[in-house]
C-alpha positions as a Markdown table, in Angstrom:
| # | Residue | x | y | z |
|---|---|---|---|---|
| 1 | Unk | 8.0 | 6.5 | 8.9 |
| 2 | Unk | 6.3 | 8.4 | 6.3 |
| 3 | Unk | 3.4 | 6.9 | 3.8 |
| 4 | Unk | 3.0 | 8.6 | 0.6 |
| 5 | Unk | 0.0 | 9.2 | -1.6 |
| 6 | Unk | -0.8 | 6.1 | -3.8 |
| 7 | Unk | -0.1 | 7.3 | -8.1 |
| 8 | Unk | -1.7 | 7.8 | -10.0 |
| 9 | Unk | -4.8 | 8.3 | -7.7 |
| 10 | Unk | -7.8 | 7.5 | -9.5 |
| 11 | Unk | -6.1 | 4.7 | -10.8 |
| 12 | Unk | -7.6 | 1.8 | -13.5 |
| 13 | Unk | -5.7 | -1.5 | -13.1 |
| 14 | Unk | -2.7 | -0.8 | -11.0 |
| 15 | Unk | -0.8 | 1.9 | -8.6 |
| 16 | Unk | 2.1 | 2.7 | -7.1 |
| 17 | Unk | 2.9 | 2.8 | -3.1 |
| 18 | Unk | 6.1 | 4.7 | -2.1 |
| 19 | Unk | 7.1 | 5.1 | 1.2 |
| 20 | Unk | 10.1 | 6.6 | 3.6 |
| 21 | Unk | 11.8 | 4.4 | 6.7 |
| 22 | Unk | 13.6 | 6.1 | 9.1 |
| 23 | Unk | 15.5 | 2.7 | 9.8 |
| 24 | Unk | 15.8 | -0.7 | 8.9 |
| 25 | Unk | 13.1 | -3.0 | 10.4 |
| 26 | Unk | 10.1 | -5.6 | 9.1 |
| 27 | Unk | 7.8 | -4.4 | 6.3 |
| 28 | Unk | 4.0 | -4.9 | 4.9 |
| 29 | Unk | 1.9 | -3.3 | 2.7 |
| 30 | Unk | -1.4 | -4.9 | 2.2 |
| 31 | Unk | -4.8 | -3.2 | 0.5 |
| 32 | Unk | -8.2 | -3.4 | 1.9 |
| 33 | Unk | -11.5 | -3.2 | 0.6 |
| 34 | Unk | -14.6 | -1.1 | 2.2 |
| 35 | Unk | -15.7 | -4.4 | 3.7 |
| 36 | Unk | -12.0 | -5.1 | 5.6 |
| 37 | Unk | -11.3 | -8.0 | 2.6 |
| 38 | Unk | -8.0 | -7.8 | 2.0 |
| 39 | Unk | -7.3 | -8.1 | -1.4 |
| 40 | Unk | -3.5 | -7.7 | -1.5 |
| 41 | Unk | -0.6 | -8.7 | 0.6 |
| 42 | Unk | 3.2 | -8.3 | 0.1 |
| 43 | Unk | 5.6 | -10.6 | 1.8 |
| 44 | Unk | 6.4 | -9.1 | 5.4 |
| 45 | Unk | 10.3 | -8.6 | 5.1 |
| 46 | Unk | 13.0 | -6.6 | 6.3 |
| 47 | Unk | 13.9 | -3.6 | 4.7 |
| 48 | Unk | 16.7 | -1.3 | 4.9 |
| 49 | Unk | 16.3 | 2.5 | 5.9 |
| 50 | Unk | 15.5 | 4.9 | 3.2 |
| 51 | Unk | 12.4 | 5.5 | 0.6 |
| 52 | Unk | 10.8 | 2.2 | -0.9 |
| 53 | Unk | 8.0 | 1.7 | -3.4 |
| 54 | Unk | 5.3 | -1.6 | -4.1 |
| 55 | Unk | 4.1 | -2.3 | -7.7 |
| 56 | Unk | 0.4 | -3.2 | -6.4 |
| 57 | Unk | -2.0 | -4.3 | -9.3 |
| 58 | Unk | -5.6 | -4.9 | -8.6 |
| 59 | Unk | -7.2 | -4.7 | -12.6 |
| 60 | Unk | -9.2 | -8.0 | -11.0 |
| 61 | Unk | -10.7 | -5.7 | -8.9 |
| 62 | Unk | -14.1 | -4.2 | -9.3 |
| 63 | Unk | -14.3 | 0.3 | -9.3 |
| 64 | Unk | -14.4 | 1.5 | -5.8 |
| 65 | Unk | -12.7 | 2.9 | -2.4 |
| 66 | Unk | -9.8 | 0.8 | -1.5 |
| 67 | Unk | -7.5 | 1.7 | 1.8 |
| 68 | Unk | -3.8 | 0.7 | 2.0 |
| 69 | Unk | -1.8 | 0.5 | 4.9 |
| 70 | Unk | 2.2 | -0.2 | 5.4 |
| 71 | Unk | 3.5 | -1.8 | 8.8 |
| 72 | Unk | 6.7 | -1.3 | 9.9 |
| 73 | Unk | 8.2 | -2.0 | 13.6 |
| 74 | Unk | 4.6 | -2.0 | 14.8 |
| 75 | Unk | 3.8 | 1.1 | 13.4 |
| 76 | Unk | 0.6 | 1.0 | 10.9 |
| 77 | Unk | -0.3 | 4.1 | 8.9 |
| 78 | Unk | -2.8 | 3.6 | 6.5 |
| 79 | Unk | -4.3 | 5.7 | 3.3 |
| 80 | Unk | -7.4 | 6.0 | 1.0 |
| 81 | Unk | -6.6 | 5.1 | -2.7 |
| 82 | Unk | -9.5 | 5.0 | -5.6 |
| 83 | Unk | -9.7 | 2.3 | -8.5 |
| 84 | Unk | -11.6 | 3.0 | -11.8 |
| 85 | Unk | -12.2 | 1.5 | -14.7 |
């Protein structure tokens, strides 16, 4: 599967997360801080094959380096993504 680029990155208050799946199969997208906190979780659920995007807002948050990652059949891949304010 393919994970795109958080947008806009720098970002103040909240992003988008678009990625592609090369089949159907269970889905998560969760957002970690520096520490490993993770500050945001979508509901794992089963998703159909093609390109996909999660609304992800994190204005709560404080400025900093946050990582992303999407899970999909077992399969992790995981990017960097930057919130200021």
């Amino acid at each position: 599967f393919v994970l795109k680029q958080n947008y806009p990155n720098p970002f103040s208050g909240s992003t988008t997360i678009d990625y592609v799946l090369p089949g159907s199969g269970d889905v998560q997208v969760s957002v970690r801080d520096l520490l490993g906190r993770q500050v945001f979780r979508s509901p794992q659920g089963l998703q159909h094959e093609g390109e996909h995007s999660v609304q992800v807002d994190l204005q709560n948050l404080e400025a900093g380096v946050y990582f992303y990652t999407v899970s999909f059949n077992g399969m992790e891949q995981t990017r960097k993504m930057i919130l200021s304010k």
